[in-house]
C-alpha positions, -999 to 999 in steps of 0.1 A, spaced: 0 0 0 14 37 -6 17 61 12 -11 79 -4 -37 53 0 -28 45 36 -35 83 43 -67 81 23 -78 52 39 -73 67 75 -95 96 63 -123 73 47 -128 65 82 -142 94 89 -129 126 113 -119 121 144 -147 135 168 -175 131 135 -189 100 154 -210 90 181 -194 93 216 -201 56 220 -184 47 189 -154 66 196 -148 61 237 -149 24 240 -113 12 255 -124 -24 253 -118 -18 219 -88 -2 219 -74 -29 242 -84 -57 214 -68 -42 191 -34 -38 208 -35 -71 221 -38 -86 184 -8 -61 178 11 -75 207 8 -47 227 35 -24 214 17 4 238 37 -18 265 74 -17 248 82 18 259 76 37 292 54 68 289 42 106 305 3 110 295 -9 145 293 -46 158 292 -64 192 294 -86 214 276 -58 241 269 -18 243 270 -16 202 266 -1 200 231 28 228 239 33 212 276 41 177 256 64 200 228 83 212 256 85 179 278 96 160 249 128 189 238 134 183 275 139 148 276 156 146 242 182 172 255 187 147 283 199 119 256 168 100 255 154 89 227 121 104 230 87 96 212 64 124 210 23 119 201 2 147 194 -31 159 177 -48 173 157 -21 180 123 -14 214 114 3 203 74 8 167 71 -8 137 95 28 125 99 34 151 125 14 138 149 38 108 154 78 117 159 107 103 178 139 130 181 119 157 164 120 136 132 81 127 116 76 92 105 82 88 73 60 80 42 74 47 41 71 39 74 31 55 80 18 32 53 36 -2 67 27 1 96 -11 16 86 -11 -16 62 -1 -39 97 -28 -22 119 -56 -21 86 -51 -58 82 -54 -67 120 -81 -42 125 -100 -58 92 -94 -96 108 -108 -87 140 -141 -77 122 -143 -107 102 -140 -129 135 -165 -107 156 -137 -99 179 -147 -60 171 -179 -48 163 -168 -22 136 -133 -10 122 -116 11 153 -119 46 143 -94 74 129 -75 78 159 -79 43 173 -60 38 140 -32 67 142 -25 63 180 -18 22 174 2 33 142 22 55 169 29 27 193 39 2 172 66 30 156 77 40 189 77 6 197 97 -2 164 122 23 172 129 14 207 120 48 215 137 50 256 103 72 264 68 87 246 53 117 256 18 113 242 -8 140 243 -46 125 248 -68 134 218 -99 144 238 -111 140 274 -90 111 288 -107 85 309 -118 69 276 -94 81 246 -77 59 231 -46 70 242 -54 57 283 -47 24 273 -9 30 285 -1 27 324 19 64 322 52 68 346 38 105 351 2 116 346 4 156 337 -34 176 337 -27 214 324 -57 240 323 -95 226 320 -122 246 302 -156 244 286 -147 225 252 -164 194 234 -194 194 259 -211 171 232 -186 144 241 -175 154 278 -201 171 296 -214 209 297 -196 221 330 -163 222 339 -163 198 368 -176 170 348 -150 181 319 -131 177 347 -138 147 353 -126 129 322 -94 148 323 -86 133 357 -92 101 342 -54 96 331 -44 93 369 -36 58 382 -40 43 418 -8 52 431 5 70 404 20 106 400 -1 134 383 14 168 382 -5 196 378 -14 233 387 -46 251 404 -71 267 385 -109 266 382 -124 260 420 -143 229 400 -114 212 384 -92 215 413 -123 199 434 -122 172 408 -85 167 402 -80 168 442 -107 140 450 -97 120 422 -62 121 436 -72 111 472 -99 80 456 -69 70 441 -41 72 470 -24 92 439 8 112 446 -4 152 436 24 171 424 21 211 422 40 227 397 39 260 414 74 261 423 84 256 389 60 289 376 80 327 373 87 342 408 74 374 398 42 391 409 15 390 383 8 429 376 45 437 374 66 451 349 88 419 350 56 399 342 46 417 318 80 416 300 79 378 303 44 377 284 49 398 257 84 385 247 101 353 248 95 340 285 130 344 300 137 342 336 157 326 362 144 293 380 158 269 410 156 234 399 168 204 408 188 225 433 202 247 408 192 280 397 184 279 354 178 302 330 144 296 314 145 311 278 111 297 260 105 309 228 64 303 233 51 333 237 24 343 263 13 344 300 -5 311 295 29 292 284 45 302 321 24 277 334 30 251 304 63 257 308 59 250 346 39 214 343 68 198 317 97 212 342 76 190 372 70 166 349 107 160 343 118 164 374 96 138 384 110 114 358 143 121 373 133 109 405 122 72 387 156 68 377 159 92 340 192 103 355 207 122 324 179 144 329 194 170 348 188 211 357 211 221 324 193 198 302 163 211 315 170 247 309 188 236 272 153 216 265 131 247 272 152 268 251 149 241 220 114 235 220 96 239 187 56 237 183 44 261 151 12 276 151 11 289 186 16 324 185 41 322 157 48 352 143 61 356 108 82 386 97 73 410 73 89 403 37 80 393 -2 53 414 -2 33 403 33 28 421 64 38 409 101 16 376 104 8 359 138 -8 323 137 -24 309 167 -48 281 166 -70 298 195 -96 274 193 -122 282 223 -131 307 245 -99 303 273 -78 300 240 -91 333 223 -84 348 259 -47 340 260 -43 351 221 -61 383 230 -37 392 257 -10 382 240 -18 406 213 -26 432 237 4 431 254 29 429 223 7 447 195 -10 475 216 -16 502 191 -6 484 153 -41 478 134 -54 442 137 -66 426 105 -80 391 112 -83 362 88 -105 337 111 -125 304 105 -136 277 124 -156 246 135 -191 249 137 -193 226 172 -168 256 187 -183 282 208 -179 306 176 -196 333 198 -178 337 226 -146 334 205 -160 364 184 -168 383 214 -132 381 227 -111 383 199 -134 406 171 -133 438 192 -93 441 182 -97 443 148 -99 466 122 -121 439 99 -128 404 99 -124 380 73 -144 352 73 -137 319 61 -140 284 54 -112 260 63 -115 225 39 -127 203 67 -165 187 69 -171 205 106 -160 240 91 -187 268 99 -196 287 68 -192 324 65 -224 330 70 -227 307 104 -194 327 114 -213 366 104 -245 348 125 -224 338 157 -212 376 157 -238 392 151 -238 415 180 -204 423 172 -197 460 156 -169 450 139 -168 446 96 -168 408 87 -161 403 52 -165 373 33 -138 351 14 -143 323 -4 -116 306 8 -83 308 30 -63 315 -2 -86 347 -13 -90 357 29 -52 356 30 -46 379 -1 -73 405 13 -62 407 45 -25 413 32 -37 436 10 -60 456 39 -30 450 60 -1 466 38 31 476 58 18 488 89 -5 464 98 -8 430 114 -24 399 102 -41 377 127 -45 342 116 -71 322 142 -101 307 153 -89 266 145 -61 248 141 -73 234 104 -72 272 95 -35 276 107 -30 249 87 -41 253 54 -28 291 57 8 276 67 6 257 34 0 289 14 23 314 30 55 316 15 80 302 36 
């Protein structure tokens, strides 16, 4: 099978969260398939990470950390921004072509036999699919440790199925009620999922719900509760030091592991302090289970090395385009942290937004956050089946004052908004990671 098929074939399964909860949150499943795969999920030891916000760039910056501590380290995240290989990489490197559609063809054919024999009751879904595909690479490549970020909720994605060394639960907000619930405690709820009896979770206050949740689940469980607070900025929120951190590059000195570092992230934003925080507990936690090469300097070099695009990246001006920021602000507590982001390091330059973005998002609230910024709104459609239109988008902000103007797709949004834009201005580009995405693929660069 090539590479293209394999890739088709994933897809003709359907989109990841375009089924019935049922269908999708059935780890019964997921365990019969692994066990026909010889459970590669139990080759390699592993750090589990859920939330509603911050999880993907907590696992970037967990994994730079423990590959700067000369691990060989397996990283799983989702959704895609480009290509679906980079969901699954060991050393920074995505699985190749080659290797996607083996071991696609491996998993297909297993998945296919357990049908025929009744062992399933229907093909395991899209990211039933990728997530085996990741553990029988990671697997494959004797990968020394995975960090692997759950898909959605976590009690019953398909990713629980591993028995994690560290459990790690960043910030919980309202997103996918449809699948996990309409309030934030029993969101909550299926986050705290990912802890084991007896096992470490690491993880930070916030919402008087969650931590009710997270802090009962913890005791039920005879857990060990890890605070990451030692590990956030010793600075006063308010201060001109904070503010400095946020609107730059966060750099600032930090005790750990008994030495003092130098934290130098290049993710931008008040909200990555405390990502920042949970992967620096997180590792100092793996250190304590016997990861000895991961020490405070490889700790600090990690930080400084981690990579995850899309989350306020900011492209320079040149060729013709204006300064461009991408952020996949995705819900309401996203659209927040982009907002004061934004704020903070754009106060004063005209805003000129290109947004788009799933119609099962609280389109709204987004609008109501982010649209006041702007100078005009362009509205559009991302290539995906769960895109809102532009007109669902114009309905959703309807209250706003704010122009929205229509494109017909992200190609014809991008080339108004640079040309609304010109030097002065900045481009936005928001509201969904598949909209990051496709724009990524037509910038230049």
């Amino acid at each position: 099978m090539s590479y293209e098929t394999a890739v088709a074939s994933m897809y003709a399964l359907g989109h990841e969260l375009a089924q019935t909860p049922s269908h999708k949150f059935d780890l019964a499943h997921m365990r019969v398939l692994l066990e026909a795969l010889e459970h590669p999920e139990r080759k390699f030891p592993s750090v589990l990470i859920a939330g509603t916000n911050g999880k993907g760039s907590t696992a970037a910056t967990l994994a730079a950390i423990l590959q700067a501590s000369d691990l060989k380290t397996a990283l799983y995240t989702s959704p895609h921004l480009i290509r679906i290989n980079e969901r699954i990489k060991i050393n920074r490197q995505e699985i190749s072509d080659d290797d996607f559609a083996a071991l696609h063809g491996t998993a297909d054919q297993v998945a296919s036999g357990l049908v025929e024999r009744k062992l399933l009751p229907w093909h395991p879904s899209f990211f039933e699919m990728m997530t085996a595909i990741a553990f029988l690479h990671f697997a494959g490549h004797k990968a020394e440790i995975a960090v692997l970020e759950v898909g959605m909720g976590g009690r019953l994605d398909a990713t629980n199925v591993v028995e994690p060394l560290v459990s790690v639960i960043t910030d919980i907000s309202l997103d996918h009620q449809k699948f996990l619930g309409n309030t934030v405690a029993e969101i909550a709820r299926e986050k705290a999922g990912i802890i084991r009896p007896g096992g470490v979770v690491v993880t930070l206050p916030q919402q008087p719900e969650a931590n009710d949740v997270i802090g009962n689940t913890i005791l039920e469980m005879d857990a060990i509760g890890v605070n990451a607070v030692p590990y956030v900025p010793p600075v006063s929120p308010g201060s001109a030091q904070y503010l400095a951190l946020s609107i730059q590059k966060s750099k600032y000195p930090l005790e750990v592991m008994g030495k003092q570092i130098l934290v130098e992230s290049p993710l931008v934003g008040r909200h990555q302090l405390r990502n920042v925080a949970l992967a620096v507990a997180a590792a100092s936690e793996l250190a304590k289970k016997g990861f000895n090469t991961i020490t405070a300097e490889s700790i600090e070099r990690g930080i400084r090395e981690t990579r995850w695009p899309g989350r306020f990246q900011v492209l320079p001006p040149g060729a013709g385009w204006p300064e461009i920021v991408l952020d996949v602000a995705h819900n309401p507590a996203g659209a927040w942290a982009l907002r004061s982001a934004l704020s903070e390091r754009y106060e004063g330059r005209p805003l000129f937004f290109v947004f788009g973005a799933m119609r099962d998002k609280a389109i709204s609230e987004m609008a109501e956050i982010l649209f006041p910024l702007a100078e005009i709104v362009i509205a559009t459609q991302p290539e995906n089946p769960r895109a809102a239109t532009v007109e669902e988008v114009r309905l959703a902000a309807q209250r706003m004052s704010v122009e929205i103007e229509a494109a017909a797709d992200v190609g014809a949004a991008l080339d108004r908004a640079r040309a609304m834009a010109g030097r002065g201005g900045l481009m936005v580009i928001t509201g969904s990671i598949y909209l990051v995405g496709e724009a990524m693929r037509l910038l230049p660069g």
